[in-house]
py3Dmol code that shows the C-alpha trace and the ligand (Angstrom):
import py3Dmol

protein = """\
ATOM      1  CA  UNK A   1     -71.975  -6.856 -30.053  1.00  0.00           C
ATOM      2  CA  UNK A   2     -72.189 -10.552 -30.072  1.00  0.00           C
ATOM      3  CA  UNK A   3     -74.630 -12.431 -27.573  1.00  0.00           C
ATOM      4  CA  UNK A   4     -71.391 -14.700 -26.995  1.00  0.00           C
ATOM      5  CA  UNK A   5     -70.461 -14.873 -23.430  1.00  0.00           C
ATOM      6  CA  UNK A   6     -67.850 -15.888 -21.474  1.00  0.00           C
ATOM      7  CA  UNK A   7     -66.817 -17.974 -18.568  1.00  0.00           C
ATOM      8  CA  UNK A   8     -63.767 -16.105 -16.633  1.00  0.00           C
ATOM      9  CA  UNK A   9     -60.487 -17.948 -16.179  1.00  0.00           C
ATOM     10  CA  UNK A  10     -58.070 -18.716 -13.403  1.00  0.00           C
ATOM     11  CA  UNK A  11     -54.526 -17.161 -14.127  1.00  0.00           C
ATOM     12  CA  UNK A  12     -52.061 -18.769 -12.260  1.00  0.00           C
ATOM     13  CA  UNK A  13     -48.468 -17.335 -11.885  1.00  0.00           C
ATOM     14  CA  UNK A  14     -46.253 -19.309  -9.842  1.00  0.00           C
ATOM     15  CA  UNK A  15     -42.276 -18.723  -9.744  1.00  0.00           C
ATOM     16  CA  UNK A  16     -39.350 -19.089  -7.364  1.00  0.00           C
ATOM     17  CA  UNK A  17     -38.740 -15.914  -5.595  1.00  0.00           C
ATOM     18  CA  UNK A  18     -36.528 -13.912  -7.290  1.00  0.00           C
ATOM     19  CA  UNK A  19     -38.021 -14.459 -10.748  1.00  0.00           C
ATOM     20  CA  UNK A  20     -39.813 -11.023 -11.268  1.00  0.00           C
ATOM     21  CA  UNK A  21     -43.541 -12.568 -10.167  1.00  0.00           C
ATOM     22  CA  UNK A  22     -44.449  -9.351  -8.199  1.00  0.00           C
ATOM     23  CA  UNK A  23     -43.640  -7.068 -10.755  1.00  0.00           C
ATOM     24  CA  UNK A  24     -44.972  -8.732 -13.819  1.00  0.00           C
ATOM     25  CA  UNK A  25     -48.334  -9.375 -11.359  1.00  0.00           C
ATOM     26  CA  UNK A  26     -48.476  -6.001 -10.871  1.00  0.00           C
ATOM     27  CA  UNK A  27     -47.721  -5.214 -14.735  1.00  0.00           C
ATOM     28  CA  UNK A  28     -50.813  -7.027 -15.678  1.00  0.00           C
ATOM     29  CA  UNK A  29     -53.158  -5.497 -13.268  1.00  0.00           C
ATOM     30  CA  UNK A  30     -52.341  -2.189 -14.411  1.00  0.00           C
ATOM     31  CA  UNK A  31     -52.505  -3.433 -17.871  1.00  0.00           C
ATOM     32  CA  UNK A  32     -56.123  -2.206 -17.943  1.00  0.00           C
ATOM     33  CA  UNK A  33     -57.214  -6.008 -19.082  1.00  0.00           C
ATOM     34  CA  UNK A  34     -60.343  -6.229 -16.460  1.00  0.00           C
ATOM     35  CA  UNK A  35     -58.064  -8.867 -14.669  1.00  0.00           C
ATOM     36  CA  UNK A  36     -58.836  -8.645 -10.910  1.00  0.00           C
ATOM     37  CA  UNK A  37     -56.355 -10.372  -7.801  1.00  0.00           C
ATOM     38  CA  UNK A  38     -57.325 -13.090  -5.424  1.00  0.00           C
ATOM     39  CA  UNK A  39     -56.247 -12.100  -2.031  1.00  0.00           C
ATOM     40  CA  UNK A  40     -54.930 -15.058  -0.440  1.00  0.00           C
ATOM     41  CA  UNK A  41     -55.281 -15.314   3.624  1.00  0.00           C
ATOM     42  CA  UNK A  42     -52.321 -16.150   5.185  1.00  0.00           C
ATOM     43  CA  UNK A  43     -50.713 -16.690   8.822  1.00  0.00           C
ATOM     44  CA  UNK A  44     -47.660 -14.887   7.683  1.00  0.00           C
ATOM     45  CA  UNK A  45     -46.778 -11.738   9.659  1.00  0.00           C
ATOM     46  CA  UNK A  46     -47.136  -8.629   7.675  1.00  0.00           C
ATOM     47  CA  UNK A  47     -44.098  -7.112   6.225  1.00  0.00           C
ATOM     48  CA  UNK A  48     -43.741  -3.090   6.453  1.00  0.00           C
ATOM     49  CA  UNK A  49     -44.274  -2.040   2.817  1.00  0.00           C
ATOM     50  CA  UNK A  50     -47.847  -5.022   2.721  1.00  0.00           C
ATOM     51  CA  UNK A  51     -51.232  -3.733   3.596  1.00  0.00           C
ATOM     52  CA  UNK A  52     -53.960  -5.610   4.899  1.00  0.00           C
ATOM     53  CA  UNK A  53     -56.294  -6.315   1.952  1.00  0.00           C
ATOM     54  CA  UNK A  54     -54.629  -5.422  -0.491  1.00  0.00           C
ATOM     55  CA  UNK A  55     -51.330  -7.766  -0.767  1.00  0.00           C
ATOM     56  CA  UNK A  56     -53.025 -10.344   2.100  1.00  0.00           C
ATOM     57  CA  UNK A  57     -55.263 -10.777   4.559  1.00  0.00           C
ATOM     58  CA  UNK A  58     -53.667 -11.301   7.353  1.00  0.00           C
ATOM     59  CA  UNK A  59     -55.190 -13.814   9.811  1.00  0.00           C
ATOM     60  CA  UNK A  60     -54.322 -15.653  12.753  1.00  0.00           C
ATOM     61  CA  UNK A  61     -53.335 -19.494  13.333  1.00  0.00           C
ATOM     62  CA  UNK A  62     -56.797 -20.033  14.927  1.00  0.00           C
ATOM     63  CA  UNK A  63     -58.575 -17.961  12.283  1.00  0.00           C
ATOM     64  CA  UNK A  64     -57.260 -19.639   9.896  1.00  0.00           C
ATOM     65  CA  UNK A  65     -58.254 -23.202  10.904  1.00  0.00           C
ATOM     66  CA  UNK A  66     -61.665 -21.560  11.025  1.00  0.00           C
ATOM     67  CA  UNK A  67     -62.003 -21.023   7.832  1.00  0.00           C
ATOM     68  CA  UNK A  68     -60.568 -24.613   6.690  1.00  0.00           C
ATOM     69  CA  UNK A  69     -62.978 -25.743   8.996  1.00  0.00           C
ATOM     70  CA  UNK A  70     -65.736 -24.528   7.140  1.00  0.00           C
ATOM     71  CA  UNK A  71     -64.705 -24.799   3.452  1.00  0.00           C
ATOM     72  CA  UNK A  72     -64.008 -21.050   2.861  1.00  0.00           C
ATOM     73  CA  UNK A  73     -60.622 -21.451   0.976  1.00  0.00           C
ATOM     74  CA  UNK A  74     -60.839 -22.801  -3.014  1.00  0.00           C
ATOM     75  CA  UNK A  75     -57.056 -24.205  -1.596  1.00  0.00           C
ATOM     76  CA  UNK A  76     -54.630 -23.846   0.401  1.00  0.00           C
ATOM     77  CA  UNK A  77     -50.994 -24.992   1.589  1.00  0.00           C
ATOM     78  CA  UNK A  78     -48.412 -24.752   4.165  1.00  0.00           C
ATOM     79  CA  UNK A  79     -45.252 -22.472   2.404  1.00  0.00           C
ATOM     80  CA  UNK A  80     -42.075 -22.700   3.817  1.00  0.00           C
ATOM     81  CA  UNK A  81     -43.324 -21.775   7.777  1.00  0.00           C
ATOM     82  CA  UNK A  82     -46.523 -20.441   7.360  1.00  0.00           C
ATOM     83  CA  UNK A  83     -49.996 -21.149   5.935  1.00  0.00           C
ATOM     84  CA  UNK A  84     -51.735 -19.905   2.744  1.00  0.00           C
ATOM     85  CA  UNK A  85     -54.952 -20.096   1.293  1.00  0.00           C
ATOM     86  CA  UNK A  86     -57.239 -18.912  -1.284  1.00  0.00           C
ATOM     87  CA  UNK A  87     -60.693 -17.637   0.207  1.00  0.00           C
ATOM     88  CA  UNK A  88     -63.629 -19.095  -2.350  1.00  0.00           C
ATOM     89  CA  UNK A  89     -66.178 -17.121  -2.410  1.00  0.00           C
ATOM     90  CA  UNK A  90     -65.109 -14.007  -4.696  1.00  0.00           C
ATOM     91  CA  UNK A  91     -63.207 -16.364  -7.146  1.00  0.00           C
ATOM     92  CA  UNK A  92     -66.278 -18.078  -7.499  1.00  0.00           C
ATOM     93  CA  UNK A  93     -68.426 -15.053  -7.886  1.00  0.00           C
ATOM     94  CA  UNK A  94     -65.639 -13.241 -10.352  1.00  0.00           C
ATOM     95  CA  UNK A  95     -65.752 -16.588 -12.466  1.00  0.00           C
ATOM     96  CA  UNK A  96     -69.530 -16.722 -13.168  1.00  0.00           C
ATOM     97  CA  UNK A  97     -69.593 -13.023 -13.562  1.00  0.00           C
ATOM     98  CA  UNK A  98     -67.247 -13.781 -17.002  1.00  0.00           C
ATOM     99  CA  UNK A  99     -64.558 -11.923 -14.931  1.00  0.00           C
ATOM    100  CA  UNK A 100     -60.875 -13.234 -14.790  1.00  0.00           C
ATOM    101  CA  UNK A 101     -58.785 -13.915 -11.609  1.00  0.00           C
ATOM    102  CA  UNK A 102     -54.912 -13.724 -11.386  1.00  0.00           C
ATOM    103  CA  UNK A 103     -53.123 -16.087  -8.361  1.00  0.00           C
ATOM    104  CA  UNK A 104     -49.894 -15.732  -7.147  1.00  0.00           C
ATOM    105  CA  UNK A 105     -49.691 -19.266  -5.556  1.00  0.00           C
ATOM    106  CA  UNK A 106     -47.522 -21.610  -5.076  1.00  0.00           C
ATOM    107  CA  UNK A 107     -47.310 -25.037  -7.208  1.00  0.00           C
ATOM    108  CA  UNK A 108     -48.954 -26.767  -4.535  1.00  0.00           C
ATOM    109  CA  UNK A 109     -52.001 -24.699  -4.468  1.00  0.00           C
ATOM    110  CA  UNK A 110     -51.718 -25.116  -8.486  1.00  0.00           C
ATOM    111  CA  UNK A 111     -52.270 -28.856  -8.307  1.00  0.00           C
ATOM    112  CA  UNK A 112     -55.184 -28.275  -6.038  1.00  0.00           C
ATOM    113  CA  UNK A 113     -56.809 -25.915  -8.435  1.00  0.00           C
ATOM    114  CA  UNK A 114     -56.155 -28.715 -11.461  1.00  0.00           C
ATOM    115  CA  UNK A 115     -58.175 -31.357  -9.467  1.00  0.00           C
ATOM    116  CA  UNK A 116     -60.840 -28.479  -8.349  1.00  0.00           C
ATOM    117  CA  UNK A 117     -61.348 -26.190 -11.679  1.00  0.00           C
ATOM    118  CA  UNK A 118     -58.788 -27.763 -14.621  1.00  0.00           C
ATOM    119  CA  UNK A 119     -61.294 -26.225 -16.806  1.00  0.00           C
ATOM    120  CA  UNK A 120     -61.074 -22.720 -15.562  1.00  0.00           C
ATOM    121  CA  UNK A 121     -57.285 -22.613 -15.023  1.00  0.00           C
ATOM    122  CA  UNK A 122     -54.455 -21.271 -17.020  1.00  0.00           C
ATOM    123  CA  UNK A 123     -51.219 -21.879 -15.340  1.00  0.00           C
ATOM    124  CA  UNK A 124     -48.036 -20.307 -16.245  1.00  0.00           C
ATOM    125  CA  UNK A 125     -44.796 -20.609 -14.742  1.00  0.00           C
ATOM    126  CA  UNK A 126     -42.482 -17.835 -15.069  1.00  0.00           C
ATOM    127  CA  UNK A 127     -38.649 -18.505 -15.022  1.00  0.00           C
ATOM    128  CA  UNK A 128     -35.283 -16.564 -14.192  1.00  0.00           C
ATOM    129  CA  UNK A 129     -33.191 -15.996 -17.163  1.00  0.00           C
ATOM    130  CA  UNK A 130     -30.225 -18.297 -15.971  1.00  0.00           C
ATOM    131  CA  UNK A 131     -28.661 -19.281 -12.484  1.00  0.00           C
ATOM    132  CA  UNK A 132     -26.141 -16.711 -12.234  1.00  0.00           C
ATOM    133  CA  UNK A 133     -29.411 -13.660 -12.684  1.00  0.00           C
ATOM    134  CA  UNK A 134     -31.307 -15.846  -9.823  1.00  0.00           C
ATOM    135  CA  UNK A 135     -28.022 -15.239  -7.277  1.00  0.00           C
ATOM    136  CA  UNK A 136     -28.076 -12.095  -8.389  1.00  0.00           C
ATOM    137  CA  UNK A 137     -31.673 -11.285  -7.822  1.00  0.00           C
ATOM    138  CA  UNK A 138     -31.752 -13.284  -4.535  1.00  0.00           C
ATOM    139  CA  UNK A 139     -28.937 -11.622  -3.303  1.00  0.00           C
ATOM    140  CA  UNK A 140     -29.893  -7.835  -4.200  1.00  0.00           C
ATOM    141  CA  UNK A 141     -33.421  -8.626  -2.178  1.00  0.00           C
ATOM    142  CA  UNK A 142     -31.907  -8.444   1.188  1.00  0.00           C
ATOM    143  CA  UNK A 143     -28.492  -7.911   2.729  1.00  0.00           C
ATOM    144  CA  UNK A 144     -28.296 -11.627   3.524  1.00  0.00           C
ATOM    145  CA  UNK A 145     -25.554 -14.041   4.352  1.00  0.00           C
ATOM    146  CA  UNK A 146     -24.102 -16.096   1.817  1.00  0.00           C
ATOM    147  CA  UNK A 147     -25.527 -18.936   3.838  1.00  0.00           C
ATOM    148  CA  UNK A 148     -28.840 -17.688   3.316  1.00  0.00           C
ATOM    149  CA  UNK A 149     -28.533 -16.750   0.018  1.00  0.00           C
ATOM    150  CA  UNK A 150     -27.341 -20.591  -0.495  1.00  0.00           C
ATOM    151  CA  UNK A 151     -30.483 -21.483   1.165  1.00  0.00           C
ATOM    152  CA  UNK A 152     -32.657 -19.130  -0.773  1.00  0.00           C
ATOM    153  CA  UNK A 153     -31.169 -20.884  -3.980  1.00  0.00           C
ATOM    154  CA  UNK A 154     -32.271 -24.410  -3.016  1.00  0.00           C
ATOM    155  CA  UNK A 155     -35.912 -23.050  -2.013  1.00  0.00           C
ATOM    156  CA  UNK A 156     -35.651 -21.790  -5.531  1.00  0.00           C
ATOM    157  CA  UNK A 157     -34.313 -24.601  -7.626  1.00  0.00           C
ATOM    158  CA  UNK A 158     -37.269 -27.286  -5.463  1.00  0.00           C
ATOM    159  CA  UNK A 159     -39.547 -24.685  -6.793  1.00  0.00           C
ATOM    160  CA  UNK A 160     -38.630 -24.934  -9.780  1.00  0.00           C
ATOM    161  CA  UNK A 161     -38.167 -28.211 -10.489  1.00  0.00           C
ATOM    162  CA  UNK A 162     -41.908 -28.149 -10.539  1.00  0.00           C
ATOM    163  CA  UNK A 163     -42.236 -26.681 -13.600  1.00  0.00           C
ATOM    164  CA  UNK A 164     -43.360 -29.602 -15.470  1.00  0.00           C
ATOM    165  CA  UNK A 165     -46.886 -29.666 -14.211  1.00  0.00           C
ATOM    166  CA  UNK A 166     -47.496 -25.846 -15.795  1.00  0.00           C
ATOM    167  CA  UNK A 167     -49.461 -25.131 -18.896  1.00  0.00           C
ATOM    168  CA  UNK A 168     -47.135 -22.353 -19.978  1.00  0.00           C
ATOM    169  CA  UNK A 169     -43.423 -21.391 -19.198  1.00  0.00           C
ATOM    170  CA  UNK A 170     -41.905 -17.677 -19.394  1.00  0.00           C
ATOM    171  CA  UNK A 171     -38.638 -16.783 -19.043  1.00  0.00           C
ATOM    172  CA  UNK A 172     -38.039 -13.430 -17.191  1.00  0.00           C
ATOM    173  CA  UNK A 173     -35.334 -12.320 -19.370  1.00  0.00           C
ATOM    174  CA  UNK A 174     -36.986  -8.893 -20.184  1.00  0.00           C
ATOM    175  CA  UNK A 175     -39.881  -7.894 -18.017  1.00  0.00           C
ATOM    176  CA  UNK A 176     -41.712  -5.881 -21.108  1.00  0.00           C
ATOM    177  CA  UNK A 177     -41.067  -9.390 -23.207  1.00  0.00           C
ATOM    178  CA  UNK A 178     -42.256 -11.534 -20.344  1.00  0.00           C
ATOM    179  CA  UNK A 179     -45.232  -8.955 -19.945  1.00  0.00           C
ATOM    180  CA  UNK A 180     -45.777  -9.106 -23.649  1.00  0.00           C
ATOM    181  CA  UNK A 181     -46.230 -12.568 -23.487  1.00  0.00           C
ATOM    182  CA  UNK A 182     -48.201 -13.690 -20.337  1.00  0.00           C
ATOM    183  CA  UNK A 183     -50.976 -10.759 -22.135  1.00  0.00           C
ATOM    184  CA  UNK A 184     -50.766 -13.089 -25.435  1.00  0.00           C
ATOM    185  CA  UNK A 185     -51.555 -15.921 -23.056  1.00  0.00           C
ATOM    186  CA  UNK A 186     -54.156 -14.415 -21.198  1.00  0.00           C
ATOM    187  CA  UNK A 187     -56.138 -13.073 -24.946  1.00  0.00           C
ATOM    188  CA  UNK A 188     -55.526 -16.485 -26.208  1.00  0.00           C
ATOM    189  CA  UNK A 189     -56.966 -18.489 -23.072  1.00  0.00           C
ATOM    190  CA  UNK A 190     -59.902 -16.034 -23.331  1.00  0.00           C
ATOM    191  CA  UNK A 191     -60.806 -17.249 -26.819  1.00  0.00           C
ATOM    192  CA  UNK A 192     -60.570 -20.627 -26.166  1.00  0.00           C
ATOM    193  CA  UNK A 193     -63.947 -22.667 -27.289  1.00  0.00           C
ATOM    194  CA  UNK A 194     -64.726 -24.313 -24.176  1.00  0.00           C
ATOM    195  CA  UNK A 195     -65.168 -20.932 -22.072  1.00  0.00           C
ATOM    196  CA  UNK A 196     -67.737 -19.474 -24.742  1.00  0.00           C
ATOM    197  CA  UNK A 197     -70.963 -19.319 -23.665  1.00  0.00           C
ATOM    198  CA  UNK A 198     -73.986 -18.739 -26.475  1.00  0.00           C
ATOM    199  CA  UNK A 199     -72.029 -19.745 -29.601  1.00  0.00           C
ATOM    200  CA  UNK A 200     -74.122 -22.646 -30.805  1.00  0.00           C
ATOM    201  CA  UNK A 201     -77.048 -19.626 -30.662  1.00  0.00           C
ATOM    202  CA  UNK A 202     -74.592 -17.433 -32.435  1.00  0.00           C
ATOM    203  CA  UNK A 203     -74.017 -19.571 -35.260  1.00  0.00           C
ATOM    204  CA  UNK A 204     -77.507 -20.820 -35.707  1.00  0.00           C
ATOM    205  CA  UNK A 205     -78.311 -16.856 -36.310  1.00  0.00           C
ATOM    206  CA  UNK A 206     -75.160 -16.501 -38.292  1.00  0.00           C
ATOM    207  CA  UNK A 207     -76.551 -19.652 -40.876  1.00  0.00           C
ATOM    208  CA  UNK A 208     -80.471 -19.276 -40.636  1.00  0.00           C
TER     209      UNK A 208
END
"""
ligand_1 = """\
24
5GP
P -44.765 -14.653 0.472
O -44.847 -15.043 1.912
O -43.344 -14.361 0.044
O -45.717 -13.546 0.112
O -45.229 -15.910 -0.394
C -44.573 -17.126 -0.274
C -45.117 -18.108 -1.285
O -46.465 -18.443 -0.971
C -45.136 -17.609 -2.731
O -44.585 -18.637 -3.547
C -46.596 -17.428 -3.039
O -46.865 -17.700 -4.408
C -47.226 -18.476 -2.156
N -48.632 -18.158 -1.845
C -49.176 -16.956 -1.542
N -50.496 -17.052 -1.320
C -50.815 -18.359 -1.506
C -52.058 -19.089 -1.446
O -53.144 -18.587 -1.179
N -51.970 -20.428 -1.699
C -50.803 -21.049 -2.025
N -50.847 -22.349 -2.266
N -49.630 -20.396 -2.080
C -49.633 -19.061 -1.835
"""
view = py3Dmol.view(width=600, height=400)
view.addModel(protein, "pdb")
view.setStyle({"model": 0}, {"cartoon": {"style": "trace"}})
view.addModel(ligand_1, "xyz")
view.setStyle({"model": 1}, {"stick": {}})
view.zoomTo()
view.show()
């Protein structure tokens, strides 16, 4: 073993719903890479299959403001009606550890973490394969309306349309492909010179 350390990184996967981000989230958990989930707090109520702690915590409006109030959350944003925010502390401590930290945020909270951490993060927007597989997607989710399907596809394409300000795009076209890849990204990101810690003492053994 190498006395070559590293920094951990900030893995950012933001997507319109619809595009797969749950799943492939889940994917890379499982994936056995040592990758560990921020649980975001939110003011959101909790939906039947979502358990506290594990998919949010689940806090109130006042409880919330609390912890703005006293600088607990690494960022945070309103979404659609509710409020979301990452709590700092165990990023912080996962990060220095060498560990790595996946996000399911939103672009907002994205551009927060470039201003806060642009060294730690590696963002990566993942795409629907084409508008008709969005509709399709959208539609299959719930038992909705056609109006608020419609509305659902608007949220989608102003989410998207944010896809610029990513480091990475995937296209969902095949979840083992998209999988595939975001892993490639993640080994790649984790080899990247500026998150090394110790090589200038590796070398100088390597060449003495
Ligand atoms: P949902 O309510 O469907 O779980 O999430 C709605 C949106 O909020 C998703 O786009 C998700 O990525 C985003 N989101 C969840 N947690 C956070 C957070 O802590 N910060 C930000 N900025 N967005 C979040």
């Amino acid at each position: 073993m190498s006395a070559i350390r590293r920094r951990g990184l900030m893995l950012v996967l933001s997507s319109p719903s619809g595009a797969g981000k749950t799943t492939l989230s889940r994917r890379l958990l499982e994936a056995d890479t040592g990758i560990l989930m921020s649980i975001s707090a939110t003011t959101r109520p909790k939906r039947p299959n979502e358990v506290e702690g594990r998919d949010y915590l689940f806090v109130s409006t006042e409880r919330f403001a609390e912890m703005m109030h006293h600088n607990e959350f690494l960022e945070h944003a309103d979404v659609f009606d509710h409020r979301y925010g990452t709590p700092a502390a165990p990023v912080k401590q996962a990060i220095a550890q060498g560990r790595d930290v996946l996000f399911d945020i939103d672009w907002q909270g994205t551009q927060q973490l470039k201003e806060r951490a642009r060294e730690d993060l590696v963002s990566v927007f993942l795409l629907p394969p084409s508008h008709e597989e969005l509709e399709r997607r959208l539609k299959a989710r719930a038992q909705d309306s056609d109006d608020v399907v419609s509305r659902r596809m608007a949220k989608a394409a102003s989410e998207i349309s944010h896809w610029p300000e990513y480091d990475y795009v995937v296209v969902n076209d095949d979840v083992d492909r998209a999988h595939a890849k975001i892993l490639a990204i993640l080994e790649a990101e984790r080899a990247r010179r500026t998150r090394l810690v110790g090589v200038g003492e590796f070398v100088a053994q390597l060449t003495r």
